[in-house]
N, C-alpha and C positions, 0 to 999 in steps of 0.2 A: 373487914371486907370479905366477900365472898371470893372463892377460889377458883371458882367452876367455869371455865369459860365457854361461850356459848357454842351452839353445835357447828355455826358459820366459821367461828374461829376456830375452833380444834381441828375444823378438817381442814381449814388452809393449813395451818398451824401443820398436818402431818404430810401435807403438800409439800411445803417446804421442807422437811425432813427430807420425803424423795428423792425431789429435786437435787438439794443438798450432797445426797448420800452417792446419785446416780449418775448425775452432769458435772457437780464441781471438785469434789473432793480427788477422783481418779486425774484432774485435769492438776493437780498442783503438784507431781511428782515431774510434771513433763516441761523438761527446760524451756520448750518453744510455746507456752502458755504464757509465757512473763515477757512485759517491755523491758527499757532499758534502766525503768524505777522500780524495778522488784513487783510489780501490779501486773494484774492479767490484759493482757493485750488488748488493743480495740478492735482489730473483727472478728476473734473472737469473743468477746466482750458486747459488740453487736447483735452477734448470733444468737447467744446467750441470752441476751435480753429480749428477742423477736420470741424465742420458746416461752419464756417468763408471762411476755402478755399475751401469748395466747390462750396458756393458762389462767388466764386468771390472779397471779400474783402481783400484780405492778403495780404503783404507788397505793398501799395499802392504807395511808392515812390519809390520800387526800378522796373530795367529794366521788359519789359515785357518777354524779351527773358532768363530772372533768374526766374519768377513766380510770378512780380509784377504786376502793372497795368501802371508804367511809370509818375504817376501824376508830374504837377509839384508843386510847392512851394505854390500856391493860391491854388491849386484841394485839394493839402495833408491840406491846413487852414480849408478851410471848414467839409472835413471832419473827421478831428481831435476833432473837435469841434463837431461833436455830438457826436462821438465814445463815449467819456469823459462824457459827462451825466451821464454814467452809472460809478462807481468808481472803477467798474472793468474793463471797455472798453481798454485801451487801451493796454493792453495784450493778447486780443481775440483777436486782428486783428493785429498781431504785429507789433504795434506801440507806443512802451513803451518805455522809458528810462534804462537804455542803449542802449541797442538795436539799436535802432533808429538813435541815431548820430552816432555810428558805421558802422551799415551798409550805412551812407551817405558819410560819408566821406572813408571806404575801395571801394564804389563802385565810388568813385569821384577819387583815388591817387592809388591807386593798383595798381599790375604789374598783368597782366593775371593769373599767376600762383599762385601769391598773391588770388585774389576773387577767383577762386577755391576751394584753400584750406580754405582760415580764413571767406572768405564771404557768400560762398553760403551756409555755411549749419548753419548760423543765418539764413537766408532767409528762408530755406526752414524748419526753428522751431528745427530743430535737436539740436542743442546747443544754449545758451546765453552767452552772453558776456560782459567784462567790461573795463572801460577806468583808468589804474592807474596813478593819477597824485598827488593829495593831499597828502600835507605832514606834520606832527605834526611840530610846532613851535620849531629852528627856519626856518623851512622850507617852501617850497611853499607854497603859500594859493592863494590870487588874484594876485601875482607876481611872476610867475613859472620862468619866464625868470631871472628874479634876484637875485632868493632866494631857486631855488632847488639843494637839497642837493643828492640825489638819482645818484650816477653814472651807467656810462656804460662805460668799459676800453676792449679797442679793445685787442687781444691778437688770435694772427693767420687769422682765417677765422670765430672768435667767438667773439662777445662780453660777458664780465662778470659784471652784476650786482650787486652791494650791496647798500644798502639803506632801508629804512622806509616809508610807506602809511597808510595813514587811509582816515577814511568815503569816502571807496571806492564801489562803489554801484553797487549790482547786483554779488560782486565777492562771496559770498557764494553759487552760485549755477553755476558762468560762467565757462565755458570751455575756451572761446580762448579771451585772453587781449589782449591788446592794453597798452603800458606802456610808459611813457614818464623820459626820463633821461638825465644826463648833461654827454655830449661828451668834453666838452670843456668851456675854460672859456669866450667865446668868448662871448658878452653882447647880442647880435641880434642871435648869430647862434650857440649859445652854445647848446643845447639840439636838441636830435633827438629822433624818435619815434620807437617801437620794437613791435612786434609781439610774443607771447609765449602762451603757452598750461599749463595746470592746470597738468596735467601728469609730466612736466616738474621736476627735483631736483632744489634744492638749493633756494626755498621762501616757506614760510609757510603763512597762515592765525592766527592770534594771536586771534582775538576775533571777534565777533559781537557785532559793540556798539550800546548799547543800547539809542534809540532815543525817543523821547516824540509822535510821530503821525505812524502812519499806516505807514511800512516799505514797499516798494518794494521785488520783488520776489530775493533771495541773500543778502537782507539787508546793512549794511553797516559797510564796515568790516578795521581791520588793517592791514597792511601786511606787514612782513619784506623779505627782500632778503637777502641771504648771500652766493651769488655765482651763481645766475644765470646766465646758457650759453645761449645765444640767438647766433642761426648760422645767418653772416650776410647776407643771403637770405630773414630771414624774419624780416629786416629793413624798416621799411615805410620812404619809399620817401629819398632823399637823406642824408646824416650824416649833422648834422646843419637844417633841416627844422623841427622840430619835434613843433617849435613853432610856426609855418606856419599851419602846418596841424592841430594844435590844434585849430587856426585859424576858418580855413576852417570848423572847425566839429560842433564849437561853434556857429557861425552864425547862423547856419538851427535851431542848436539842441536849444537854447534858447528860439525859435521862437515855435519851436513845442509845448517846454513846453509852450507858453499863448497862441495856439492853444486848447491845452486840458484844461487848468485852465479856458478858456471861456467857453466851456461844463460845466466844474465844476460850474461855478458862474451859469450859466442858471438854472441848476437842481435846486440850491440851490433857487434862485429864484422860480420853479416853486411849489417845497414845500411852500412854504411861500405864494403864493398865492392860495395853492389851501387849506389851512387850512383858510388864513384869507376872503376867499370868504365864506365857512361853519362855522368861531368859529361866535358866538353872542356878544356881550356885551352892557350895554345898550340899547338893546332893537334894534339894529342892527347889520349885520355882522362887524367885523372888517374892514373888505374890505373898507368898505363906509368912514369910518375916516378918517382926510384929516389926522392926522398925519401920521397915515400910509400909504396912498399913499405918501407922500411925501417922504417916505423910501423906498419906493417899486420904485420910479420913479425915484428918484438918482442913485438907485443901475444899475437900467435900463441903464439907460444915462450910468453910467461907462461903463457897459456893453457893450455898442452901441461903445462908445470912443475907445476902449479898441483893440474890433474887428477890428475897423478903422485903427487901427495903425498897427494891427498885418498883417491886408492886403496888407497895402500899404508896410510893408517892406517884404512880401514875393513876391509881384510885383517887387518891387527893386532889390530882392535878383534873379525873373526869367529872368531880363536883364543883368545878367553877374554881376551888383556891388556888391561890398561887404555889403554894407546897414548896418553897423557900426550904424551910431550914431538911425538910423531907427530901428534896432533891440534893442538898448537899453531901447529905449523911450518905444516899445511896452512890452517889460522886465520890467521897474518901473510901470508902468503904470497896465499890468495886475495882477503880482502878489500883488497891492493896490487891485485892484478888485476884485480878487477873496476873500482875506480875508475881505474886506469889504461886499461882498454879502453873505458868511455864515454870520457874525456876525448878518445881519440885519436881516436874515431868522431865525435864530436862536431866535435873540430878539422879533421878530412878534410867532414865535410859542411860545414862552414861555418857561415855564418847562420840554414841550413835545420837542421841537427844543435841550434841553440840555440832553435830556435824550436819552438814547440809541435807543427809540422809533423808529427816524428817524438815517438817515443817516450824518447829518448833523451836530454831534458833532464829529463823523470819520472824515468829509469834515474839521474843523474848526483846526482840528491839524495837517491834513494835509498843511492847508492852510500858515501854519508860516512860511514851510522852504521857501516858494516861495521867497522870498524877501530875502535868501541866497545863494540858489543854483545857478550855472553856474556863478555866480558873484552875488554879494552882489547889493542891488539898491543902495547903495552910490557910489560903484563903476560905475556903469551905468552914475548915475548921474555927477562923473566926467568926462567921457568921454566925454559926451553931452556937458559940461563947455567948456572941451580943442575944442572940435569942434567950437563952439560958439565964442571962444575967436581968432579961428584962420579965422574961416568965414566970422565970422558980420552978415551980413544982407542975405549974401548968404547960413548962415544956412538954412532960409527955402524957397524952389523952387518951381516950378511949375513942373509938369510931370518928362522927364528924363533928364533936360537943368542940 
């Protein structure tokens, strides 16, 4: 793949650096920036985002003719990755979680009157949204297809929901879901996907569970149904694809996430070097000590690797393939990296790196879910096996053969 990215993105691409450098990073020392979930407040978080689109940076993946900029899949890598330096970045430009795979995938399978209604007006910041699919034991987890227990029982021109959700994210403040249910027992085309509004009767919110790192905006919530009408208008995609379209949303969304977790490790890195080029010891900086380059220059290398991976499958992913076993590898591989670049940035500042000082002990709890969310890295990792095992030697190729 080529490396070079075009002259539109580079200069967003150093836009966002700016922004980055100039609006958000001064704002994450200052207590009265954070709610009461470790995240940046909503009006300044409002304000923030009103600068964003004036600019020009707001929803950078979706159509220009919705109010994005149209990037594709490499323009949105690069610049996810600085967005994320800052650990509030990537809500200022909405490009967060959930958010983000939603509107990729309503603006990829929608019916016209579908993005009207359920799309644009994530787009355009009015509302947030979330994807329900997780289910407490013995329900779905990494086997939605096999193991969800969540129906949806057609009945006229309405489907009715009952079923159970948790560590559903972003649902304490979203307006319009996305929810995934089993139509049928059918092993490949049993579940299909729904559309519903928070307005809506018949599901509640049971709690916000409480998590160990810095929550996203909505947290991470339980949810039961006990009688949701969903009219079938707002069915996504056809009755049996709903594990298709989960498909379809996962791919990109995996990807964004070690998009932004390479910002994440960078910052983390660049703390760490700009403490061990000023702390002393022995009679020189830290910086000079080979054992600490030698931590500072692994983490790098991850870092380089990491990016590698995450390019080359969102290159894959703007040729039309699905880039499966490619989005996996860049999924194991980043979320290692990113908790391995807090840790070391952490251990080079010291007591100051653990201490609320920096940012960088918020980074380090964030950093754990990585290697569970959107799949677990054992999962990832099997997948790459069953590849390997079906492949050989044609696991790994040249270009697009």
């Amino acid at each position: 793949m080529d490396f070079n990215l075009t002259p539109e993105i580079e200069e967003v691409r150093q836009q966002i650096r700016t922004f980055v450098d100039q609006r958000l990073i001064p704002l994450e020392s200052d207590a009265a920036s954070y709610d009461d979930h470790e995240n940046i407040n909503e009006p300044l978080l409002e304000s923030l985002r009103a600068e964003t689109r004036k600019l020009g940076l707001w929803s950078l993946s979706m159509p220009t003719e919705r109010g994005g900029r149209g990037f594709n899949t490499v323009g949105m890598a690069a610049c996810y990755e600085e967005m994320n330096r800052s650990i509030f970045g990537p809500a200022c430009f909405n490009a967060a979680p959930p958010d983000d795979g939603n509107m990729f995938l309503l603006n990829r399978v929608a019916t016209d009157a579908q993005k009207e209604k359920w799309l644009q007006p994530i787009i355009d910041g009015k509302v947030r949204s979330s994807i329900v699919m997780t289910e407490p034991a013995p329900g779905s987890g990494s086997d939605p297809a096999g193991m969800m227990r969540t129906t949806a029982v057609k009945k006229g021109d309405k489907w009715v929901v009952h079923g159970h959700k948790w560590y559903i994210t972003g649902a304490g403040v979203a307006d319009h879901f996305l929810l995934l249910a089993r139509t049928s027992d059918d092993p490949r085309r049993g579940l299909t996907c729904f559309l519903y509004h928070r307005d809506q009767p018949g599901w509640e919110i049971l709690r916000r569970i409480p998590i160990m790192g810095p929550e996203e905006h909505g947290g991470h919530c339980e949810l039961k149904f006990d009688g949701l009408e969903i009219p079938d208008e707002n069915r996504l995609m056809g009755v049996g694809e709903g594990l298709k379209a989960v498909q379809i949303r996962l791919g990109t969304a995996r990807l964004t996430h070690c998009m932004r977790w390479l910002g994440l490790s960078k910052r983390a890195l660049e703390i760490a070097g700009e403490y061990v080029a000023e702390r002393q010891a022995f009679g020189t900086p830290l910086g000079d000590h080979e054992g600490v380059q030698w931590m500072l220059g692994e983490a790098a290398m991850g870092i380089h690797t990491g990016r590698l991976l995450t390019m080359n499958a969102a290159w894959k992913l703007d040729t039309g393939d699905f880039a499966r076993k490619e989005v996996s590898m860049a999924k194991v591989a980043v979320a290692d990296i990113l908790h391995q670049s807090v840790d070391t940035a952490i251990q080079l500042c010291g007591a100051k790196g653990y201490s609320k000082d920096t940012v960088l002990e918020w980074m380090y709890r964030y950093a754990r879910q990585a290697r569970l969310v959107d799949g677990a890295s054992e999962v990832h990792k099997m997948v790459l096996a069953r590849s390997f095992q079906k492949e050989g030697l044609d696991f790994w190729t040249w270009g697009d053969n």
